[in-house]
N, C-alpha and C positions, 0 to 999 in steps of 0.2 A: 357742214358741221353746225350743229346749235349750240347758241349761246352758252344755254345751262350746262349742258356737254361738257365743252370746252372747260367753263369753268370749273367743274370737278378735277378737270387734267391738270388747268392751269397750278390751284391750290393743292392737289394731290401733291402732283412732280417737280414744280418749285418752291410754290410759296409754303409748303408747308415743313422743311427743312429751315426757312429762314423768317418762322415764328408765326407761321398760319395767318398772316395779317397783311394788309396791301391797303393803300388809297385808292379812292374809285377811280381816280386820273391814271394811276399805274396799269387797273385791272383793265380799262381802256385802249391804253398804250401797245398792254398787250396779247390783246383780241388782236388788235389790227391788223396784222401780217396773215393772218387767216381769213378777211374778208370778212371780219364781223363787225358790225358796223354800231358805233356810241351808242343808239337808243334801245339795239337790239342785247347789248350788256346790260345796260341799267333796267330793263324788262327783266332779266335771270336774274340779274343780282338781288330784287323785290321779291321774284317769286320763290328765290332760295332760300329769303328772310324768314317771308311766310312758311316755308315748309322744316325749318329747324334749320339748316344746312348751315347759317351763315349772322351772323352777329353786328349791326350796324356800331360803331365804334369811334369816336372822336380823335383823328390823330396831331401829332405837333406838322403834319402835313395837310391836315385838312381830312374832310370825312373818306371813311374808311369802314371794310368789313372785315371780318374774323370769322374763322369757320368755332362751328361749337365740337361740343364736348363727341356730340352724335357725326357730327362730319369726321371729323379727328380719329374716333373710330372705323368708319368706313373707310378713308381714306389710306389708315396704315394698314387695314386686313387687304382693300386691292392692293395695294404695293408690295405686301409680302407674293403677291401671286403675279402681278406684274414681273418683279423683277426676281420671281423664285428663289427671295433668302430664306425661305421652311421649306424642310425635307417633305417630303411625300412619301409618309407612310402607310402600312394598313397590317390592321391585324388580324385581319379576314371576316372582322363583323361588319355588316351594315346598319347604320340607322336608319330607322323604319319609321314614317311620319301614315298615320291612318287620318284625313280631315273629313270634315262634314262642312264641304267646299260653301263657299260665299254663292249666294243667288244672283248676284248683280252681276254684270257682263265686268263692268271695270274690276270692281274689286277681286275679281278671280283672276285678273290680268296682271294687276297689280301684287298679288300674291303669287303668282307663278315667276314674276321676276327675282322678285325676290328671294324666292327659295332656288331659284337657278343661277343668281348669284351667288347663292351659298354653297352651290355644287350639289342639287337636290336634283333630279330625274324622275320623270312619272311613269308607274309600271301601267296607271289606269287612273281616269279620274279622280279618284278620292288619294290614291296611294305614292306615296316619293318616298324616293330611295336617296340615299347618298355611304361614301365608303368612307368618309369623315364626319362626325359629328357636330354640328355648328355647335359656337358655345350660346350663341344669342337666337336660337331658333325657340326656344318657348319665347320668350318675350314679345319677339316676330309675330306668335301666333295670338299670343294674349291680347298685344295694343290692336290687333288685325279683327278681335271679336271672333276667332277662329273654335270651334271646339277639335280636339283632337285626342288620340293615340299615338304615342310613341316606344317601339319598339327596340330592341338590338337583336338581330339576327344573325345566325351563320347558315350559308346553303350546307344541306347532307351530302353535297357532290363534291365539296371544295373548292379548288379555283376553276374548273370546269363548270360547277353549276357556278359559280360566282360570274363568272365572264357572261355564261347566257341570260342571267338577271343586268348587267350594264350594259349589254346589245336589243334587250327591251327598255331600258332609261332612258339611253343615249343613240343617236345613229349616228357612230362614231365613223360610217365611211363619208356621210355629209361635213363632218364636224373636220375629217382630212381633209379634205375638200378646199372646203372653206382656208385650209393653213395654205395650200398650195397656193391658191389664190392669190392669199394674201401676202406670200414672196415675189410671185411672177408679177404682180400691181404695183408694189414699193421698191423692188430691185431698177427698175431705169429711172424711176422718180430721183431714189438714196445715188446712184451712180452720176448724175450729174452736180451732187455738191460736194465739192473740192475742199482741200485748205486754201486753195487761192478765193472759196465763196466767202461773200458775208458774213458779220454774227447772224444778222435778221433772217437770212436766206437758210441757213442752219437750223437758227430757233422753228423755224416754221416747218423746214422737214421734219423736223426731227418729234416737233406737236402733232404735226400729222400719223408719224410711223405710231408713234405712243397711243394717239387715238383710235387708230386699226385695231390696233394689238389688243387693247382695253378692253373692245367688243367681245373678245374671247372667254372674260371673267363671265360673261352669260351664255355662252356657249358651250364650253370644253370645262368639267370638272374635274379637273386635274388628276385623272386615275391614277396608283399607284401602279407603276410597270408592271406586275405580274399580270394588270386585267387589257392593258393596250395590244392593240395589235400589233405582228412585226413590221418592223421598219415604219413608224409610226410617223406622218410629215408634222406632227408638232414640233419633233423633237429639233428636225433641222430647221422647221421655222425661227424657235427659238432661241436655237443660235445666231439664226441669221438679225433676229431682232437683236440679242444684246451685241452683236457685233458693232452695231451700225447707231445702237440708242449711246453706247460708249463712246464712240468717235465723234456725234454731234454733241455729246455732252458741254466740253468745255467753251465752246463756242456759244451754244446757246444759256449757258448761265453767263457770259458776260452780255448776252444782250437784255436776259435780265435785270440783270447789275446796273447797264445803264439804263434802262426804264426804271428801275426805283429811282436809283440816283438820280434822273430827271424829271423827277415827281419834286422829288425834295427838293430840288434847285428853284424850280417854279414856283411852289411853297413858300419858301424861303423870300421869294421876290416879290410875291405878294403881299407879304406881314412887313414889308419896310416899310 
């Protein structure tokens, strides 16, 4: 797991219910259960600086980051698909992105993430498809120096031809795959912590199960039922995630609770 990783997870699924804000002693604190190590956080935390993500900040605990306005964004659009509180709809259009791709090796790397985060699929080089319409994909393409076309389409087949344009985006029997996996890999992990485990042993399952799961937002663009196929293993994957991200819940927000609070308390100890 990397640093920067991590820390989007971290700020995403806790810190950013309880005010987007943390001392760098706490964000420390709580790397550690996952084998990341203090100078390998304080490397993410600079480079998050640098890249917008994160806001250096003076706290009554001592220094401290804040994710920005552009994290804040990012961060509540994965958690709506994380933890699937918006319906998935569709009204049988797609939007249609036409670019005049980047020349550089990264920068078309880096644009393909991104519009794969947003649930974009490519029919060909130059052409993404998606069955939702990002609201921030011009801006994506404007700061990106992209030029482009964007379309709304309907197939003249319906959902028939709709489904054979998302099986050329997507290969949705990898993308099954991949869900399968990722229950057979977490099920004997998640079965071995109890209520007799730990907070810490909790919080760090339950970092991990979240982290697996996350990978998905670049993977699987959350189809609307009519275009998935039957018996679809997302669907009991994601059960089996919120089954299991519910039950470490309240365990892993007290060990939270005591890593802030033993921020503070140190803080505290220091300014007498």
């Amino acid at each position: 797991m990397q640093a920067r990783s991590a820390l989007f997870d971290l700020y995403g699924d806790y810190l950013r219910p309880r005010g987007g804000r943390a001392p760098v002693a706490a964000l420390v604190k709580l790397l550690a259960p996952l084998g990341i190590a203090p100078p390998a956080v304080r490397t993410a935390v600079s480079r998050m600086v640098r890249q917008g993500w994160l806001d250096p900040l003076r706290m009554a605990t001592g220094p401290g980051y804040s994710i920005t306005p552009k994290a804040a964004r990012r961060l509540d659009e994965a958690a709506v698909r994380i933890y699937r509180t918006g319906r998935v709809t569709w009204d049988g259009r797609f939007d249609l992105l036409v670019l005049q791709t980047p020349t550089a090796r990264r920068d078309r790397q880096r644009l393909a993430v991104n519009l794969s985060f947003r649930g974009y699929g490519t029919l060909d080089e130059h052409t993404w498809v998606a069955t939702r319409a990002s609201e921030d994909v011009d801006m994506l393409l404007a700061e990106a120096g992209v030029r482009y076309e964007r379309f709304t389409a309907a197939h003249a087949a319906g959902t028939p031809g709709a489904m054979g344009v998302v099986r050329r985006a997507w290969d949705l029997t990898e993308v099954g795959r991949a869900y399968e996996q990722f229950v057979a890999k977490q099920r004997p992990l998640l079965a071995g912590v109890t209520v007799r485990s730990g907070d810490e042993e909790a919080y760090a399952a339950r970092f991990r199960l979240v982290h697996a799961w996350r990978t998905f937002l670049f993977r699987d663009p959350q189809l609307p039922p009519a275009l998935l196929p039957e018996r679809w293993p997302g669907t009991a994957a994601a059960s089996f995630f919120d089954r299991h991200a519910a039950r470490l819940r309240p365990a892993a927000d007290r060990y939270v609770e005591q890593c802030l609070d033993a921020s503070n308390r140190t803080a505290r100890q220091k300014g007498r």
